[in-house]
N, C-alpha and C positions, 0 to 999 in steps of 0.2 A: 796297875800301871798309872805313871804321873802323863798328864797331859800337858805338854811346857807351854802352851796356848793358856793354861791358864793356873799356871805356878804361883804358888802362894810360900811366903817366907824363904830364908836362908837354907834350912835344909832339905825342904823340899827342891831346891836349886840343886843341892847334892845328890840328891836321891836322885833324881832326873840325870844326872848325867851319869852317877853308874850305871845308872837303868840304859840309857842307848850304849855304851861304850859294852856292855854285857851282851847286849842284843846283839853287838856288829859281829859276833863272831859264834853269833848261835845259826844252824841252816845246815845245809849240806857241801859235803867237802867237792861234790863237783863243781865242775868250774863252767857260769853260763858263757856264754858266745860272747866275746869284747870285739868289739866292733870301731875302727878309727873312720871319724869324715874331717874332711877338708870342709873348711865353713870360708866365706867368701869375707877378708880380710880387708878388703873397699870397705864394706858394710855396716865397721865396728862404730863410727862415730855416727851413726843413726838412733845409736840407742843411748838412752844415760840410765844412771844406778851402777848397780853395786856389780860386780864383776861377772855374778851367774847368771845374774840379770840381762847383758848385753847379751850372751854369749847363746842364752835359751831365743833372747831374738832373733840371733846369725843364725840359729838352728831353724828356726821358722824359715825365716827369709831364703835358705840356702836350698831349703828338698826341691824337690823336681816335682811340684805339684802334678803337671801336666803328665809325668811318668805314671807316679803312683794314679790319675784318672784311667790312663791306657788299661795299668795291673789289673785294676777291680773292675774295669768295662762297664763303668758307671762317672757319670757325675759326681762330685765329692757331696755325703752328707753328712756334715758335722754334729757329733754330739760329746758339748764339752762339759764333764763333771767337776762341779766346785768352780762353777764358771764367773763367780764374784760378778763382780760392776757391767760383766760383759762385753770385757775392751777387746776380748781377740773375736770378737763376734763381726765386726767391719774390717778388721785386722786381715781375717781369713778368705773374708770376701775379695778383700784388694790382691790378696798375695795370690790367691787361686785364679783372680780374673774369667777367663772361659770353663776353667773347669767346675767352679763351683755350682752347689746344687742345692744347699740348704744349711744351716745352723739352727740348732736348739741348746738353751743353755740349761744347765740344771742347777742348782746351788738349795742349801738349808731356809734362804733369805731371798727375797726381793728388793736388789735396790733401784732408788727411783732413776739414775741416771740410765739405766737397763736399756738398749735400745729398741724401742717399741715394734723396728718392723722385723723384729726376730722373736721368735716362741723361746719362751721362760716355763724349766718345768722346776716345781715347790717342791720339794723331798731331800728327805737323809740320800746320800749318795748308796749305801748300802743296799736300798732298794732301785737304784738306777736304772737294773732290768727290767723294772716290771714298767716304768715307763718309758724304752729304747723306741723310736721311731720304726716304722717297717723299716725305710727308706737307709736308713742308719746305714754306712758301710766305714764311719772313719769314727773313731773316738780320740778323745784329744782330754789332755788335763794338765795343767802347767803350776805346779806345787800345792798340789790337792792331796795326792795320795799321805802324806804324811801329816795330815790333818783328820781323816778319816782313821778312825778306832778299826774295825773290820775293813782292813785294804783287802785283803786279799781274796776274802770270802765275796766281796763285791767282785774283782776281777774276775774270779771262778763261775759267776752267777752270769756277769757277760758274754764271759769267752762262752758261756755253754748256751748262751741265747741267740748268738750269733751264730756259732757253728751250729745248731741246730736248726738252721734257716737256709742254709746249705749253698750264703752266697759268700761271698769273698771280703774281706776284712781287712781293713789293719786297725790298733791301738796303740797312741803314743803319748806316753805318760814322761812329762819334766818329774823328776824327785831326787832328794838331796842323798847327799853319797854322805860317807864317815865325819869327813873333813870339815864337812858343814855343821857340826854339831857345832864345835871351836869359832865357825863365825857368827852363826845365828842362835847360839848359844840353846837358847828356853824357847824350842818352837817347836809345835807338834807334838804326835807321839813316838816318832821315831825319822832313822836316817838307815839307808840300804845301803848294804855291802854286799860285796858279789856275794857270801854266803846266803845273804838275807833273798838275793834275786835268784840263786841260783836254786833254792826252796820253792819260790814262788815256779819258777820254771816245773819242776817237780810235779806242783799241786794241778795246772794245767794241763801239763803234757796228759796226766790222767785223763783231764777233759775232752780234750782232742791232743792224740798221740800226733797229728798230725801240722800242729801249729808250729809257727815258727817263732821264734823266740830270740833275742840276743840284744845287747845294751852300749851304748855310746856313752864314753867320758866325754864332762865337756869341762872344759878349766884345767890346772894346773897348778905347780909352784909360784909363780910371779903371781899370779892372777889371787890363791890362797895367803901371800903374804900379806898382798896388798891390801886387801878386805880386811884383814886381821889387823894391821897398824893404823890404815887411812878410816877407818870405819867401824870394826868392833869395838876397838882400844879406846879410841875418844870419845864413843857410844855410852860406852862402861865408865867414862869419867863423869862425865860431864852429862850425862842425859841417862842416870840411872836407873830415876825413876819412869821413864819412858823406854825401857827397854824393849817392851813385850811390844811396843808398837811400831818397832825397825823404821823409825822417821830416816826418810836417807834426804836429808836437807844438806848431807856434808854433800851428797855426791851431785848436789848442783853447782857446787863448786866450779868455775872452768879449770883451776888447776887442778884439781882433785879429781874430776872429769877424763884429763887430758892422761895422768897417771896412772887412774883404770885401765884408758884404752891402750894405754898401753903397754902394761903388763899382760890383759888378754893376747895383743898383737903378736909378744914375744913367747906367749903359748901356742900360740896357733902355729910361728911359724919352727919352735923347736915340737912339734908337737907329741910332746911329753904330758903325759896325764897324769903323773902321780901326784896326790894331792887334788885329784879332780873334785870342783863341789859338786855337780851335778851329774845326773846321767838321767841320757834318754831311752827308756823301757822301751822298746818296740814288741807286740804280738802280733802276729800277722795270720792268716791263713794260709795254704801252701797255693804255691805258685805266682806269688806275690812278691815284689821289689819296690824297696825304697831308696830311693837314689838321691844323690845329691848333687845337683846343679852348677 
């Protein structure tokens, strides 16, 4: 397998995209649970970048923190894998307010902007389990999974170290759908298709027959065009040799800005997902709801 993280020459560029475009339709023919939310449409101009980008914000911003603390009869403890710079580390804190309870970040690297009064754990995500906080009840990962070579043998390693602790759970993973290959071109080792999640559902359900399972589209047609002309296309022209580093300098643009948000806008309100670039993975344990506010 190519790693588009770190693609070298023109055919390895090729090779790489037969490689996911082959994957998206490898898995099982059942179909995982699609799930629609309404993401709060005030919200959209709080965020800038690129379309999945805003849109994984309004997803943040929109759950019902204080629900899901009721669900798991606990304070919220965050453990976020491939937790980079650590920006949703005060992120989490602001949106959870009373319910929060903790953050640990885990990532391959330490950077120095990391913020100091939150625990930073050193490790391959693969082994994530062996260092999960007791307190642990929320896992969170915002375009990790498709950066990590063993995704799934890590989610199997968790969901079984959590259910085997016999308290209450969720895991909510951002990862890129089909459609995203097309805008972020050479990144990662892969993008999920409901075949690819509906597998994963599979590999867990073994784990605990009893978990719950099912995935949110987030974006659309307007939202996927947009990215593609305002951002890929001029990316690909003009800034080739900086591809692998998705500088999004266009999308500080304010008109460029102002044309994201609102193609997202007019996804949300036709709320059509085909062409979704992301989706949100949810695991849960049973008797557990995630709502949106």
């Amino acid at each position: 397998m190519i790693n588009g993280d770190n693609i070298k020459g023109f055919w390895e560029r090729v090779v790489y995209f037969a490689q996911c475009i082959i994957n998206h339709y490898r898995g099982s023919k059942n179909s995982i649970n699609i799930k629609k939310g309404t993401l709060d449409l005030a919200k959209v101009h709080n965020f800038k970048g690129a379309p999945s980008r805003i849109l994984c914000g309004l997803f943040w911003g929109t759950v019902d923190w204080s629900s899901i603390s009721k669900s798991l009869d606990a304070p919220l403890h965050f453990f976020d894998i491939g937790c980079g710079k650590g920006n949703y580390s005060k992120y989490t804190r602001d949106l959870t307010a009373d319910c929060f309870g903790s953050y640990v970040g885990l990532d391959i690297y330490k950077a120095d902007s990391f913020p100091p009064e939150f625990e930073h754990i050193l490790s391959d995500a693969v082994y994530a389990d062996e260092h999960l906080p007791k307190e642990t009840n929320i896992i969170v990962s915002q375009s990790a999974l498709e950066h990590i070579k063993e995704d799934v043998l890590m989610l199997e390693k968790l969901t079984s170290k959590l259910s085997s602790r016999g308290q209450k759970f969720f895991q909510i993973h951002m990862i890129p759908a089909p459609s995203s290959l097309w805008l972020y071109l050479w990144h990662g080792w892969r993008q999920y298709s409901k075949k690819n999640l509906s597998s994963i559902e599979i590999r867990l359900k073994k784990i605990n027959p009893n978990v719950e399972i099912f995935a949110i589209p987030l974006g659309g047609g307007y939202s996927f065009l947009t990215h593609l002309f305002r951002i890929t296309m001029p990316l690909l022209i003009f800034k080739l040799k900086d591809i692998n580093k998705r500088p999004y300098i266009l999308g500080e643009s304010p008109l460029l800005h102002e044309r994201i948000s609102n193609a997202v806008k007019k996804d949300l309100l036709s709320r059509s997902s085909k062409y979704n670039s992301f989706w949100v993975l949810v695991i849960s344990s049973k008797d557990t709801k995630l709502e949106l506010s």
